[in-house]
C-alpha positions as CSV (number, residue, x, y, z in Angstrom):
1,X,136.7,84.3,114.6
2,X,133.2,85.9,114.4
3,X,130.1,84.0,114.4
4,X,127.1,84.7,112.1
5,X,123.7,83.4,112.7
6,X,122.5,82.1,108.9
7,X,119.2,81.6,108.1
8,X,117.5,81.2,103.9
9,X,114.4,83.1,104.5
10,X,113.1,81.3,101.0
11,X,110.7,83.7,99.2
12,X,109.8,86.8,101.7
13,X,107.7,89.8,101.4
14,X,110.5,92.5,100.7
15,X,108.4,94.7,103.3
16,X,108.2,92.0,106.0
17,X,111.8,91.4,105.5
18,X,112.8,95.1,105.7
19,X,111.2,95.1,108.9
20,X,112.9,92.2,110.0
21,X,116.6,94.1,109.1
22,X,115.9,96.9,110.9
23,X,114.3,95.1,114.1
24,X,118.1,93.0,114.0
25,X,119.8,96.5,113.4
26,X,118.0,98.3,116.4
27,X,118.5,96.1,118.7
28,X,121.9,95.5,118.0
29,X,122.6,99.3,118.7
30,X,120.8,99.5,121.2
31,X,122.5,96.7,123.2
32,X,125.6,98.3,121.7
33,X,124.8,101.7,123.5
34,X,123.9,100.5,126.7
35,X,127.1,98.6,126.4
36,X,128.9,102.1,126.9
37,X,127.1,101.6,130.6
38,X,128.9,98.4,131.7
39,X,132.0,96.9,132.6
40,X,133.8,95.0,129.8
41,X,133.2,91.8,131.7
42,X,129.6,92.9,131.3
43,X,129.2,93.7,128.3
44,X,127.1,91.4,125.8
45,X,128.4,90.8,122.2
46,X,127.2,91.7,118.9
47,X,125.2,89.5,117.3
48,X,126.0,88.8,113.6
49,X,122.9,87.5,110.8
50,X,123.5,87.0,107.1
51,X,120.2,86.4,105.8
52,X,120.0,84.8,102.2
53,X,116.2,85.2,100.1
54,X,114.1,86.0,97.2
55,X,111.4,88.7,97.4
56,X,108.3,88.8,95.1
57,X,108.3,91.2,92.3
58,X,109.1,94.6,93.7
59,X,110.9,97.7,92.9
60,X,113.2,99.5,95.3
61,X,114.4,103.3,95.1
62,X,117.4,104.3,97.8
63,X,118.3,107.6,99.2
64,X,120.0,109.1,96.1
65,X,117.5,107.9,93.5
66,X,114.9,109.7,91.8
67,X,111.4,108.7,91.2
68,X,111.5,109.3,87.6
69,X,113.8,106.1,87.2
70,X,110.6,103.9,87.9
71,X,109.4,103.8,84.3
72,X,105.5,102.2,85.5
73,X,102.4,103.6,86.9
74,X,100.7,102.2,90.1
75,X,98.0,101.2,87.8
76,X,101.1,98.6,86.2
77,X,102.3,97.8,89.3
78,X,98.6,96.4,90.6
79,X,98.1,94.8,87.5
80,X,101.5,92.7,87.7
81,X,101.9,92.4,91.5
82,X,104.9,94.3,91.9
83,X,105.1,96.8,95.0
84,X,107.5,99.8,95.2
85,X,109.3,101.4,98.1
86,X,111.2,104.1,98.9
87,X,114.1,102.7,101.2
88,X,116.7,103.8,103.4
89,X,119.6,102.1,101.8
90,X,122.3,104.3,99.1
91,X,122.3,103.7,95.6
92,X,119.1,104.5,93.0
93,X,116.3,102.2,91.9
94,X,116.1,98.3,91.4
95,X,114.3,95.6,91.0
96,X,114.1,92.7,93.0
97,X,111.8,89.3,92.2
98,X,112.3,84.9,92.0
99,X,115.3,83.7,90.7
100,X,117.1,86.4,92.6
101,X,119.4,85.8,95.4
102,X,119.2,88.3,97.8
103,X,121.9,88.8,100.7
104,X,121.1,90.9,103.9
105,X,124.3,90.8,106.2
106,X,123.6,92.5,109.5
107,X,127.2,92.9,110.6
108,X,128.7,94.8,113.9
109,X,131.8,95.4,111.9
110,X,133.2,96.5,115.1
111,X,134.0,93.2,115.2
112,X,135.4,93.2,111.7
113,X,136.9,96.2,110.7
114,X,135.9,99.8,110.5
115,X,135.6,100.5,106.4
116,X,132.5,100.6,104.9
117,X,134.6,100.8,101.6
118,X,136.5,98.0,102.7
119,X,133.2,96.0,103.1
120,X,131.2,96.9,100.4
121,X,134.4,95.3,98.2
122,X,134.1,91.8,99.9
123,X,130.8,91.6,99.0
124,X,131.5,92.4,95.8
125,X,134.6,90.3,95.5
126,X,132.1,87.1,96.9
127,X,130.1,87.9,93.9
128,X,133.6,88.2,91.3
129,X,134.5,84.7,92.7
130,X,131.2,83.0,92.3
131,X,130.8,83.6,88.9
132,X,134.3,82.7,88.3
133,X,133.5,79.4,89.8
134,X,131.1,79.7,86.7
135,X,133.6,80.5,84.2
136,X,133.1,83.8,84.0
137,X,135.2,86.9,84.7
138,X,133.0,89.3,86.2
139,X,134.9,92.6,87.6
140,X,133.9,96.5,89.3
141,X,133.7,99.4,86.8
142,X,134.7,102.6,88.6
143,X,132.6,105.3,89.9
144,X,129.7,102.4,89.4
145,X,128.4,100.4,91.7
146,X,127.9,96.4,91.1
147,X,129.6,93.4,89.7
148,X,129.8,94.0,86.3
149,X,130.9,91.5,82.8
150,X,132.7,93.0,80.2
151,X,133.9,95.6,82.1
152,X,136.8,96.4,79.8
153,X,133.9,97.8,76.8
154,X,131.8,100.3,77.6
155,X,129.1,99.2,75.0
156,X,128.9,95.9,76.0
157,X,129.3,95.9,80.2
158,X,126.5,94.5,82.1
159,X,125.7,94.6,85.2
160,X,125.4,91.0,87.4
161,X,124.6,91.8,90.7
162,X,123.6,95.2,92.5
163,X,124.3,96.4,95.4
164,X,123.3,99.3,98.3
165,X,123.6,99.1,102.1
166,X,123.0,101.4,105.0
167,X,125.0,101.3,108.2
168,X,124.6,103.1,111.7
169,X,126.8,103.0,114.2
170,X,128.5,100.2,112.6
171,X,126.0,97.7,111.7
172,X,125.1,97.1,108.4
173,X,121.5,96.6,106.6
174,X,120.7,95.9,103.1
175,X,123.1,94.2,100.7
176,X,122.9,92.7,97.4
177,X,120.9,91.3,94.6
178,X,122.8,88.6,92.3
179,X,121.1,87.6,89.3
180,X,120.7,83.8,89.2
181,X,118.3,83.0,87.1
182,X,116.0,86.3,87.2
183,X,113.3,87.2,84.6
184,X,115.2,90.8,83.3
185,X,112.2,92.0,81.1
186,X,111.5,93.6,84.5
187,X,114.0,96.1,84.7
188,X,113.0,97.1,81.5
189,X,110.1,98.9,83.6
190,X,113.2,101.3,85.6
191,X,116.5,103.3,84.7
192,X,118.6,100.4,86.7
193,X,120.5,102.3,89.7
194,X,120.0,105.4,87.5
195,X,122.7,104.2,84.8
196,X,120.9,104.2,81.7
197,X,123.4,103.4,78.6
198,X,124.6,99.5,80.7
199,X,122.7,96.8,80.5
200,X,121.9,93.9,83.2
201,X,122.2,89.9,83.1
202,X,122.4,87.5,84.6
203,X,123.8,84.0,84.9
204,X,121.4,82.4,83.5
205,X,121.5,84.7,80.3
206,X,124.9,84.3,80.5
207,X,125.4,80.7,80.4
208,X,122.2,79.7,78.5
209,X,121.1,77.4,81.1
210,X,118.9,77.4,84.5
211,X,120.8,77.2,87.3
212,X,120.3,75.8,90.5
213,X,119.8,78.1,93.5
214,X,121.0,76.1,96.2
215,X,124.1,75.5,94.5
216,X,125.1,79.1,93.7
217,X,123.7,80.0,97.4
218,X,126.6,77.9,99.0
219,X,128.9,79.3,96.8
220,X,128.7,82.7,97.5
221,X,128.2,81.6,101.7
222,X,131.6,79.7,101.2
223,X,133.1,83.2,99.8
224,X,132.2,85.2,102.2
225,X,132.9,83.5,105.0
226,X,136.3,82.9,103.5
227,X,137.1,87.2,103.0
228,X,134.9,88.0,106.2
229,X,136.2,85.0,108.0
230,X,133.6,84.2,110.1
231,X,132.1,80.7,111.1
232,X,128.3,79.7,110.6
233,X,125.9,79.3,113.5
234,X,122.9,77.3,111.7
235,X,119.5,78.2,113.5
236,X,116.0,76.5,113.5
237,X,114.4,77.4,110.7
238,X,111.7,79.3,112.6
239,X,112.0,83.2,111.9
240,X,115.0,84.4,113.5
241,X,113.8,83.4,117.1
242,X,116.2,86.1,119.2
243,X,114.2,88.8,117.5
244,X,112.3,87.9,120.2
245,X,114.3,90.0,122.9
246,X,113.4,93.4,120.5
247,X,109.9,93.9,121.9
248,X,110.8,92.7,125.9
């Protein structure tokens, strides 16, 4: 069984935490590569991280997006302090902000299995389960990305939780961005992921009550540790401390 290193980041700076991803992700290939070099009693392991947070308002475009689904100006963006960057993960445009539980896995699935398509359904199915554990039945739409409600009427599906990763030589980056109790006026300012006749929710909206973080945060950990099937290692809670090896 895998370990993954776990660490709640709390509120980040979506730059600073970017950063932080592809620091993890670069050093993992590189210690990957120079792997090829050594003799399998030699070799050092992939590390796995999972990092859960919440970023301050910001906006998010990914490869396949267009600019023209970020319905603000900079002038808006300044006045609200809200950032937007242009990102390296797939999907289109989003929005990120507090009350939203963000999940960055930074997986060698090497170690797992080799299907990003396989992958990118756990994390969805984590998602499915949690907000069954809520009583409601959450599902995929196809040729959509996301966790979706309602998925069975076209009018009325909305989307719960968004996804978009990136993945080099194996290791993932990115993740997803679950709804919890997120203030939704603020994808009123993009064309979410580019789909513009769905609408987006959240549990809170949902279940017409505030919900609390920590709770749903161990529920979706205990899911996807049960579909990846991988044990936590629980660090300090100092930033991610073997970063320290990127820069030597």
């Amino acid at each position: 069984m895998q370990q993954v290193v776990f660490h709640d980041l709390g509120s980040i700076d979506f730059k600073e935490c970017w950063e932080l991803q592809e620091a993890i992700l670069d050093a993992t290939v590189r210690q990957k590569m120079e792997n090829r070099n050594l003799n399998a009693e030699e070799q050092f392991p992939s590390h796995h991280f999972l990092l859960f947070c919440e970023h301050p308002h910001v906006f998010t475009l990914g490869k396949s997006g267009t600019e023209n689904h970020l319905l603000v100006n900079a002038n808006w963006l300044t006045e609200n302090n809200a950032t937007y960057y242009k990102i390296n993960r797939g999907g289109d445009i989003t929005y990120h902000g507090p009350g939203q539980l963000v999940g960055y896995p930074i997986f060698d699935l090497d170690f797992f299995f080799n299907d990003i398509h396989k992958y990118l359904r756990f994390l969805e199915e984590a998602i499915i389960l949690t907000c069954k554990d809520y009583g409601l039945n959450a599902g995929r739409i196809v040729g959509l990305t996301g966790v979706w409600l309602d998925i069975e009427d076209p009018i009325k599906a909305r989307k719960i939780c968004a996804f978009g990763v990136r993945c080099s030589r194996w290791v993932t980056m990115h993740g997803f961005a679950f709804n919890v109790n997120t203030n939704l006026s603020y994808f009123r300012k993009i064309i979410p992921c580019g789909i513009e006749d769905k609408g987006v929710t959240s549990l809170e909206k949902e279940l017409g009550r505030s919900l609390d973080l920590e709770e749903v945060k161990s529920k979706v950990l205990l899911h996807l540790q049960e579909l990846f099937q991988f044990a936590i290692r629980m660090e300090s809670n100092e930033l991610l401390p073997w970063t320290n090896r990127i820069n030597a």
